[in-house]
N, C-alpha and C positions, 0 to 999 in steps of 0.2 A: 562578892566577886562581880556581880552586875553591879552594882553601882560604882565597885570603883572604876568598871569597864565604862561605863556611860558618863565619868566624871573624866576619862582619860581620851575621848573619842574628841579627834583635833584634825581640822584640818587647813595645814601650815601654810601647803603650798600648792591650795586647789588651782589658785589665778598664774600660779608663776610659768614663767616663760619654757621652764625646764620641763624634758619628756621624763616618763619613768624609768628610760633605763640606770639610770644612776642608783635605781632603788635595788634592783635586783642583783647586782652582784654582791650584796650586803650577805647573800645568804648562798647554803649549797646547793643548786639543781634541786638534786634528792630529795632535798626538803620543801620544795616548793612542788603546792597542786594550787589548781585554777578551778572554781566555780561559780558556773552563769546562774542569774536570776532565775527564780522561777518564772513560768510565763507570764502569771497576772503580774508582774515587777512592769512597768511602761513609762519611760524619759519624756517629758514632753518637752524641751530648750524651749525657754521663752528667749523673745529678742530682746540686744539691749539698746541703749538709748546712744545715738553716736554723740548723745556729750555726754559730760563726767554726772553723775545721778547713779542714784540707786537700780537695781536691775530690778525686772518685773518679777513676778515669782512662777517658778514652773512645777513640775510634780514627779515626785518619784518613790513609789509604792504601790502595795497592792490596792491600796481601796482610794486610789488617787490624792494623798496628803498632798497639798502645797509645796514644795521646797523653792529656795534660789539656789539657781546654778549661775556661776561663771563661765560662759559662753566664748569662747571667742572660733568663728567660723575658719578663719584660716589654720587654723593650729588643728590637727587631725587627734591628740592625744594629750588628757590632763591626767593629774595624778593627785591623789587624797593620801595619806598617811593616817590611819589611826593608830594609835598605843595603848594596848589595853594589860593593866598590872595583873599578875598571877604568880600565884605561888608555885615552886617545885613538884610540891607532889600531886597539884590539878595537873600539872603537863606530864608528869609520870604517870598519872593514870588516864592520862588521854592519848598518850602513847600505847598503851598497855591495853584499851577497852575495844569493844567488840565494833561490830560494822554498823550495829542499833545505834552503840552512845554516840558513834561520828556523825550519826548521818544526823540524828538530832542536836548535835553541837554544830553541825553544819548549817541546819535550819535556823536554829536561835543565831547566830552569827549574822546572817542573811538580816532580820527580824530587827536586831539593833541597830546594823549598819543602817536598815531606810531609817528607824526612827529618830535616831542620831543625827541622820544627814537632815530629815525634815523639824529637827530641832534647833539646831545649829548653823543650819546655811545660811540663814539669814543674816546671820552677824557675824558669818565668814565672808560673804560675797556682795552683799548690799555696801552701798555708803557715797561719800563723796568721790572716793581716792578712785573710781574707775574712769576711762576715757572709751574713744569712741570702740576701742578695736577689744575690748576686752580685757584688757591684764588690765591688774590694781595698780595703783602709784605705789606704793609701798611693798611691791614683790622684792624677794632679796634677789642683789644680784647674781648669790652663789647658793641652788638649792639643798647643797652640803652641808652649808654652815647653819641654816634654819634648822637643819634634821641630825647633825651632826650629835649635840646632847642625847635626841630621843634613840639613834643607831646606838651609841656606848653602851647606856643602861640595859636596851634590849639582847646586849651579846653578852651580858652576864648571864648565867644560868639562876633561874627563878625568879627573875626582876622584869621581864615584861615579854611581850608578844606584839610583834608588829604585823599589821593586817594592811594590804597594798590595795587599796581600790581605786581601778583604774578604767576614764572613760576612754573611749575608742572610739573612732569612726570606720565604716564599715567601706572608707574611703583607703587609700593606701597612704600612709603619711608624705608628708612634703619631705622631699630629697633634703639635701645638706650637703656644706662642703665639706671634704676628706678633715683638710687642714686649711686655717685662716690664708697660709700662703698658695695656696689653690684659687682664691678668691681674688689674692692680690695681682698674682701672674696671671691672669685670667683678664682683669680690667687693665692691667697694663699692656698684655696682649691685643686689646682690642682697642686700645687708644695710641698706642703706636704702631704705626699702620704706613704702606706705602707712600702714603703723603708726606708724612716725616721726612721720610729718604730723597724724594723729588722736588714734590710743593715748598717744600720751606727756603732751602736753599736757593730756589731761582725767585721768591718772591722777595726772599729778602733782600738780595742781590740788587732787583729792579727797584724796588723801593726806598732805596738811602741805605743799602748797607747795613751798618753798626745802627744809624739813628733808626732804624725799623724795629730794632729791638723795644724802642720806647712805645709807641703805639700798640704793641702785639703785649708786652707785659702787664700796660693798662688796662685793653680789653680783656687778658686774661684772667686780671684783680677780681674788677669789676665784671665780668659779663662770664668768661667762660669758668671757671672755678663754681662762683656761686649755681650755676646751673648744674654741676657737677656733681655737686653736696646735697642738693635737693634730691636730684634722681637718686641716688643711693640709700638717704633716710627714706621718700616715701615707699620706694620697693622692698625697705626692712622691717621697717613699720608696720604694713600691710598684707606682703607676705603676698602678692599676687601681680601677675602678667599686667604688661601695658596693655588690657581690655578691660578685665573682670576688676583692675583696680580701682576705674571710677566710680562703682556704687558705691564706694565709699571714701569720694571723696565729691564729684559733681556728676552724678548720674547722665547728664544730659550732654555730657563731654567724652560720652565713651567710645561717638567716632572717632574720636583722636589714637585711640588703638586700634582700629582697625586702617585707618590710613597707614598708623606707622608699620604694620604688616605689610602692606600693598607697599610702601617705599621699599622695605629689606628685600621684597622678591626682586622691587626693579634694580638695587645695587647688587644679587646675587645672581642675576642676567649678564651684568657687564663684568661684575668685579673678577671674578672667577677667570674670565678670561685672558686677563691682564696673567697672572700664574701662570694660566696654558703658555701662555708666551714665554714666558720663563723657565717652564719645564722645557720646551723647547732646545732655549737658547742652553740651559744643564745639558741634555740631553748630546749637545752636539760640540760642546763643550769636552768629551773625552776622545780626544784625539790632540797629535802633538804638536801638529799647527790647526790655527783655530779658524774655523770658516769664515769668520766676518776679517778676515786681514790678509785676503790676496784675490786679486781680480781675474783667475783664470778659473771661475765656475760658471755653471750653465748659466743663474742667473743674472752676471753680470752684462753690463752693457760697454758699448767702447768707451765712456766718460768716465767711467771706475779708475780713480786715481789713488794710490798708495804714496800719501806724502807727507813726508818724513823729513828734518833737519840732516836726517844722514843720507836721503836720496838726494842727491847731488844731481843727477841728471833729470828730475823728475820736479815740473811746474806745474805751481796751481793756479788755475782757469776759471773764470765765472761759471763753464759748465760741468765743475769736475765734481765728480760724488765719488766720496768715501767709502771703501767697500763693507763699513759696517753701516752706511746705512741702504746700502742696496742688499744686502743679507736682511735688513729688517723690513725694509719695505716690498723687495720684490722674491725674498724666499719664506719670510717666516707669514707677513702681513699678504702678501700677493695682492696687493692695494692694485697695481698696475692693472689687474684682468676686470676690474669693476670702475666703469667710470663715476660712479655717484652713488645716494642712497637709493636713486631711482633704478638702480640697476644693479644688486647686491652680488650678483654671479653663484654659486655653488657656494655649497661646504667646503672646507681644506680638510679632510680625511688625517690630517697628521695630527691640525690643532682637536679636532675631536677627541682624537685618542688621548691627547694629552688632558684634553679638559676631564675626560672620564673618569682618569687616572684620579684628577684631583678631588672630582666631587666624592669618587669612591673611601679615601681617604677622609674626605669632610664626614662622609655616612658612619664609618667604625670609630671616628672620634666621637661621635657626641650621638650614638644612636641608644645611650645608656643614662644621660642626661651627664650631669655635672660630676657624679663620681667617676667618669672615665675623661670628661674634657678638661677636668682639673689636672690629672695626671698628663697628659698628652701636650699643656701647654708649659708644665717644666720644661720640656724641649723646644719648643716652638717658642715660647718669650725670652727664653736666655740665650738662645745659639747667634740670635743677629745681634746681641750685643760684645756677645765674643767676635762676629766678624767684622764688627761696626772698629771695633779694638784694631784689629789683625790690618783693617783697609785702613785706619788712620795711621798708624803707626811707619805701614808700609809708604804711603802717601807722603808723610812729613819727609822722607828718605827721599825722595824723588828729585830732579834737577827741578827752578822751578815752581814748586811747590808755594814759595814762599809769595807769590805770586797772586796765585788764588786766593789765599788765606787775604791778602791786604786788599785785593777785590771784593770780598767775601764782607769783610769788616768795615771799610771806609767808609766812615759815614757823611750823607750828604742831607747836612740838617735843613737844607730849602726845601724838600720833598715834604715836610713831614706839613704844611702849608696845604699840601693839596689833600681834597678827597680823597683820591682814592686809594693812597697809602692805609688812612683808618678804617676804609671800607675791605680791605686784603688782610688789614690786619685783625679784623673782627671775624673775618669770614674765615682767616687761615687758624684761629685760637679754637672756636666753632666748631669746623669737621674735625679737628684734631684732637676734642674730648670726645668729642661725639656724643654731646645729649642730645635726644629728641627722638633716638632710634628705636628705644625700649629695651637697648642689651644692659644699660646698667641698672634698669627697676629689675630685670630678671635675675641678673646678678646677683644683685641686695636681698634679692628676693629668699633665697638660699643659705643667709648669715642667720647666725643666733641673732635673737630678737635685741641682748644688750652688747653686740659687735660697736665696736667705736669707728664707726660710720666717718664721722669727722675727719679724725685721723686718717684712713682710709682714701678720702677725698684730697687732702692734700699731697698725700704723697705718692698718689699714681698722676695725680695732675702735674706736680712738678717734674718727675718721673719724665714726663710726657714730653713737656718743654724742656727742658736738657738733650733727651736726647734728641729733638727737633735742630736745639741749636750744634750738639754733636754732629749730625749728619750733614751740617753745612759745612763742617773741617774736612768730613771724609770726601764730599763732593770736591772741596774745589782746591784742596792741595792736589787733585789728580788733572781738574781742568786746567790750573796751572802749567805741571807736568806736559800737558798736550798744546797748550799755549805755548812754553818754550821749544817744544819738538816741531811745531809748525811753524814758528819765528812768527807768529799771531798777537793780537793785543784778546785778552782772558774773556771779554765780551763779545768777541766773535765767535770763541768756540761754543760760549753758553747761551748761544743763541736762542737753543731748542729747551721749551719746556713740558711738562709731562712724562710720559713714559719714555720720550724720543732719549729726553738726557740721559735716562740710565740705560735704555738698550741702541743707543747709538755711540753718543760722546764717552761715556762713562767705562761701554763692552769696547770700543775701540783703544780705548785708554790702559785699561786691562792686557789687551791683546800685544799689545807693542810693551807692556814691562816683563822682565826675567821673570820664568817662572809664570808666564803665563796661563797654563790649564789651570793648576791648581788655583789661582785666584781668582781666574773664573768660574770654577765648581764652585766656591765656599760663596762668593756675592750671588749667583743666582738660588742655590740656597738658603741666600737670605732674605731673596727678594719672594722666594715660595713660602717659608715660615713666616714672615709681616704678614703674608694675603691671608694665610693658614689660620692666624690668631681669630684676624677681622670676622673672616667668614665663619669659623664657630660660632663669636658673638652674635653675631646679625641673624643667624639661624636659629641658635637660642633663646632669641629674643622672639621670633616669631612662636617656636615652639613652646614655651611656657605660657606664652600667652593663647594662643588654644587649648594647650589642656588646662588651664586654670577656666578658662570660660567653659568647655566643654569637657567635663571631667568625666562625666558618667561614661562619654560615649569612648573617648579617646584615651582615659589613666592605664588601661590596661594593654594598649594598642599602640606605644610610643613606638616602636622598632616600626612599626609599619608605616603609621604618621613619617617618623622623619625619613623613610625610603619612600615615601610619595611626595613628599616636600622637596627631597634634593633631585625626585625625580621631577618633576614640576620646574627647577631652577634650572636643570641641562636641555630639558627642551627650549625653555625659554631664552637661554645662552645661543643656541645655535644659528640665530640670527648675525650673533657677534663673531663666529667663525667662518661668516665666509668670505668670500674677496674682500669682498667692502664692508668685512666687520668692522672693523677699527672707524669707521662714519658713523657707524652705531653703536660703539662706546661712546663716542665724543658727545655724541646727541644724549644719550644718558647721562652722562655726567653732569652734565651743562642743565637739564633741561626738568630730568623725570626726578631725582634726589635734591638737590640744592634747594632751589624755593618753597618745593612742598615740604619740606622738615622745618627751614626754619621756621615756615607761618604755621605749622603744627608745635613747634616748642611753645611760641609766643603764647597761644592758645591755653596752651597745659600750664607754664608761667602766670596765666590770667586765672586760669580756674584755680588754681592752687592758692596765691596768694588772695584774689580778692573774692573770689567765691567761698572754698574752705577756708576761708581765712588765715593770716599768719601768724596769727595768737593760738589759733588750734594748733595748725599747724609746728609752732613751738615747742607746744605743750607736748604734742606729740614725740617729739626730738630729744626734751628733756626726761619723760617715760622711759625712752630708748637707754638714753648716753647718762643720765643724771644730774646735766645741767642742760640750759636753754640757749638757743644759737643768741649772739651778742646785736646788736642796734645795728651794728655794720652788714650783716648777713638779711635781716630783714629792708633793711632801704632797698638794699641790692635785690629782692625779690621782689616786693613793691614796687620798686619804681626805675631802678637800673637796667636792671635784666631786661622787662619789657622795652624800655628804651634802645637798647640796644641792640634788641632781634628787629625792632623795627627799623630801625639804620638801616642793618642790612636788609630789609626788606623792601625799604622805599628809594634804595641806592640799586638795586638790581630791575627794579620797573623803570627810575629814570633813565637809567644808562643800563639797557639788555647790552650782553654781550656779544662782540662779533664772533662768531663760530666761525674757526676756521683750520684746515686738519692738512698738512704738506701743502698741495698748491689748488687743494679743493677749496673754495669759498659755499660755504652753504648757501641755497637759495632762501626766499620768504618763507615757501609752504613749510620747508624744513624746522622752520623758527614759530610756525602755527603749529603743527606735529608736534616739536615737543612742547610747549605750552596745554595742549590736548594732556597730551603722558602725564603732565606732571599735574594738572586739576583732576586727571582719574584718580588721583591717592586723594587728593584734600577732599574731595568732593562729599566722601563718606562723613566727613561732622558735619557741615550742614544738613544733609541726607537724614541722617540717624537725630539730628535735634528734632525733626518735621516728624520724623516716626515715634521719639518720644514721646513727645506732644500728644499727639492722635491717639496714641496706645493706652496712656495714662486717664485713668477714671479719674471723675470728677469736672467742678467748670473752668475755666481756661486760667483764672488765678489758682486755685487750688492745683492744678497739675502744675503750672509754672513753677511754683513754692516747692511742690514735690520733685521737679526736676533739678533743683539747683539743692535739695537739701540729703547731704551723704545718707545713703539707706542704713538700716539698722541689721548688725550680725544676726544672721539666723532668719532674715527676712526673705530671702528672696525664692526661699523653696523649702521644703522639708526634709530636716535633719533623722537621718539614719544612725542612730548612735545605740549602743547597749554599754553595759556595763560589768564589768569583768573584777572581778576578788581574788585577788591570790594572796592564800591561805600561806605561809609563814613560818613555820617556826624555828 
């Protein structure tokens, strides 16, 4: 019986990506007991090599025998299989025998499993077929079908015994998503985003129309796609936060996570508030005539003109304002009580409450991590495509309409001649995936190890651009609509870009069709679910990446973390709610996010491709999916991608932007300030390369080599691991 047990002892699928719970429901409860090592039993993980080679050897028994384990540090749980043959009437009598014969069949059991393990690991877990992160090249992709043969025979009675030994970290395993489609609404959530709804539509309007499609599709081939694809394999791959992911990829790059941290707070400052505004404008929204569509309230002034094709008696004047944008400017913004950034005025006590409302909201979404913000963004990614439906639909009906659309579309192919059509176009493809933030490595982070990533990528990126080009129909069959009701040409109403268009042009436009409450409730909430998606991601990206770097301190402490993180983001907001918050959005916008992210992508694009190279890099991709990204995918990280974050990088130095927000012109210092804002995020990769450097033994070549060379799993601290046996029958 021992030696058929030690001729049967296998282990299938010690490297494979799969956890053990797939094993245990093979069997009833009842029948399953668990026993730990004796104390002299001691793991020791050796490192392995972050290229493909054989693994070192580690130990595991009582009088320290050598073994090889397959390691991999991100993965909290492996799982061994043995099959040990037996006849019916040894399991009748070991059903049958006293508490002496178990506990010594429990000992001998113990006794084979190390000897077996330090017999055999060798020629389980060494070899070519391993890469940097630990799984074998040759893991199945389905842990069922490896063990499926040994499951049959073991559930026949008197044909075998299955023994589950299983390693464990004394860590809490890595979350997961519910379901793949958690994963997917999630990324699409976060990449279609307020900008979709505003940004695209007036860029592409100013830039040629229909021909602006040409320039935005090539950047997005070439430049935004392939960055898109990347960040999802290496956060799948790795299995860790935009911080703790550089040891193993370029150590010396690992400010680049903590900048992109320090960016998410400064978007979670301003971003947030744009919502408030919006819960606002819902809030005031239930009643039967709508505030922003008649000029007999407190804050209007005598220029408040309501003009309409049907007001007959009623002229418009160079000094006349619209009473939806005196509702935005001087009840919701209160722009009016602050002359500048030098003089911000008070809090608005409304938008506070409104902002509180939202962050509170943001906190019981994702204060559970991904199994509750998976669920939460079913509603929050599909509801604005249901209104996106409802505002088109209603839109094409409108007198009019037909208007905007051929504004919308007309293409003026002289434009595409100039700069900065390419420059709008690269820059609007860009914030619109949104690589470089660390929401989608955190994402990927969270997929099964052989998730089809690829796939994945292209269909939240197209996703993405459709509905970019969707929301230019819904915009401008309505500015149309307002075009024919003001007897206008469609360029004068679409004057305003940013927030202005949707909470001036777009709520005014609303306001004057049938049925106006009800279609201003469903667009402002839809303009709170887009903000809703974003800021889960952006938070989540922050938050996986501190507990993956800081696990000991924080795995246990998330609900606390993420109520001091959102508390951290409302203080920092309140700058934006007061008079003259809206100066300090725009200063954000422009200043503290834009150029520090892209020259942080560039950076990660550099180390990725020609540090860890693209051949690894590959190799790694093919581990994942089963084959290797094509000739095309690799130019484009080589040599594309970085070409063209530098475009946009050296088009934003030659030509800074003029800031400029209603009839304020920002001054110099204002344009020094946020350059300050915005070197406060980047400034941590050079910072942390200077600390690398210093920290790292050895002489200035040997630590340089060490800084650019991926650390090895298991290296950078001491693994807490035992190992657990359940017993079977």
């Amino acid at each position: 019986m021992l030696n058929s047990l030690q001729r049967h002892l296998k282990f299938p699928s010690l490297c494979s990506a799969a956890g053990p719970e797939w094993y245990f429901p093979l069997f009833p409860p009842e029948l399953v007991k668990t026993h730990r090592l004796r104390p002299g039993h001691t793991l020791h993980p050796s490192p392995l090599r972050s290229k493909p080679g054989p693994s070192s050897p580690g130990s595991l028994s009582p009088h320290g025998r050598d073994i090889s384990q397959c390691k991999r540090t991100t993965v909290s749980t492996l799982t061994a299989v043995l099959t040990m043959e037996m006849k019916q009437p040894v399991m009748m009598n070991r059903e049958d025998g006293g508490e002496h014969e178990k506990e010594q069949e429990s000992q001998e059991n113990e006794r084979l499993v190390a000897e077996s393990v330090a017999e055999k690991g060798q020629k389980s877990c060494s070899g070519p077929g391993q890469v940097s992160n630990g799984y074998p090249s040759t893991s199945p992709q389905s842990p069922r079908d490896s063990a499926g043969a040994e499951t049959d025979r073991g559930s026949t009675p008197g044909a075998f015994k299955t023994l589950v030994v299983q390693q464990t970290s004394l860590d809490p395993p890595r979350e997961t998503w519910s379901k793949k489609m958690d994963f997917l609404l999630s990324v699409i959530g976060y990449a279609v985003d307020l900008g979709n709804v505003w940004r695209f539509p007036y860029i592409c309007y100013q830039n040629g129309g229909g021909a602006f499609l040409l320039p935005y599709l090539l950047m997005a081939v070439f430049g935004g796609v392939p960055l898109f694809y990347m960040e999802l394999a290496l956060g799948q791959f790795h299995r860790s936060g935009c911080i703790s992911i550089w040891k193993h990829i370029c150590p010396i790059f690992k400010g680049i996570g903590f900048a992109i941290c320090i960016i998410a707070l400064y978007i979670a400052f301003y971003y947030n508030t744009i919502m408030a505004w919006a819960l606002y404008y819902l809030l005031s929204s239930f009643r039967a005539t709508l505030p922003w569509t008649t000029c007999t309230n407190q804050w209007n002034t005598p220029n408040c003109t309501h003009y309409l094709s049907t007001d007959l008696n009623v002229s418009w004047t160079n000094n006349s304002i619209s009473p939806a944008e005196e509702f935005y400017i001087r009840q919701v913004l209160q722009v009016h009580l602050s002359p500048g950034l030098h003089q911000l005025g008070w809090v608005s006590w409304q938008l506070a409450l409104c902002l509180l409302f939202i962050f509170t909201v943001v906190y019981f979404s994702i204060w559970k991590g991904v199994k509750t913000s998976g669920k939460v963004v079913w509603v929050t990614a599909t509801f604005p495509y249901l209104v996106l439906l409802i505002l088109l639909i209603r839109g094409a009906t409108l007198p009019g309409a037909w208007r905007g659309v051929v504004f919308y579309l007309k293409p003026d192919w002289s434009k595409l001649l100039t700069t900065t059509v390419w420059l709008d176009a690269a820059a609007q493809i860009f914030f619109s995936l949104g690589p470089g933030f660390g929401v989608l490595l955190a994402f990927a982070s969270y997929n099964p190890f052989h998730n089809n990533c690829y796939k994945d990528a292209l269909i939240t990126s197209s996703v993405n651009c459709l509905t970019s080009f969707l929301s230019g129909f819904v915009i401008f069959t309505v500015l149309g609509y307002m075009a024919e009701m003001r007897q206008q040409r469609v360029e004068n109403v679409a004057k305003d870009a940013g927030p202005s268009l949707l909470f001036i042009i777009y709520a005014e436009a609303i306001a004057n069709m049938p049925a106006a409450t009800f279609f201003a409730i469903i667009f402002f909430l839809m303009i709170i679910m887009l903000g809703l998606d974003s800021t889960f991601a952006g938070l989540e990206g922050v938050i996986t990446a501190m507990l993956d770097e800081f696990p000991h301190l924080l795995a246990r402490r998330r609900e606390w973390f993420v109520l001091g993180l959102v508390c951290v983001c409302y203080l920092g907001a309140l700058s934006t709610l007061t008079y003259g918050g809206a100066f300090v959005v725009k200063l954000f916008e422009e200043y503290a996010t834009g150029p520090a992210v892209i020259t942080v992508v560039f950076l990660e694009v550099i180390a990725v491709s020609w540090f860890y190279g693209t051949t690894r890099f590959c190799n790694d991709v093919q581990l994942m999916l089963g084959f290797a990204p094509g000739l095309f995918w690799r130019v484009c990280w080589v040599a594309i991608c970085p070409c063209f974050l530098l475009f946009i990088i050296g088009s934003f130095l030659v030509f800074p932007p003029e800031v400029k927000l209603f009839d304020y012109l920002y001054p110099f210092w204002t344009t020094v300030l946020g350059y300050c804002i915005g070197v406060s995020s980047f400034i941590c990769v050079p910072s942390y390369m200077v600390y690398h450097l210093i920290t790292t033994k050895g002489t200035f070549k040997q630590r340089l080599l060490k800084s650019i060379t991926p650390e090895a799993p298991g290296s950078s601290g001491p693994q807490r691991d035992t190992i657990v046996i359940t017993n079977a029958v």
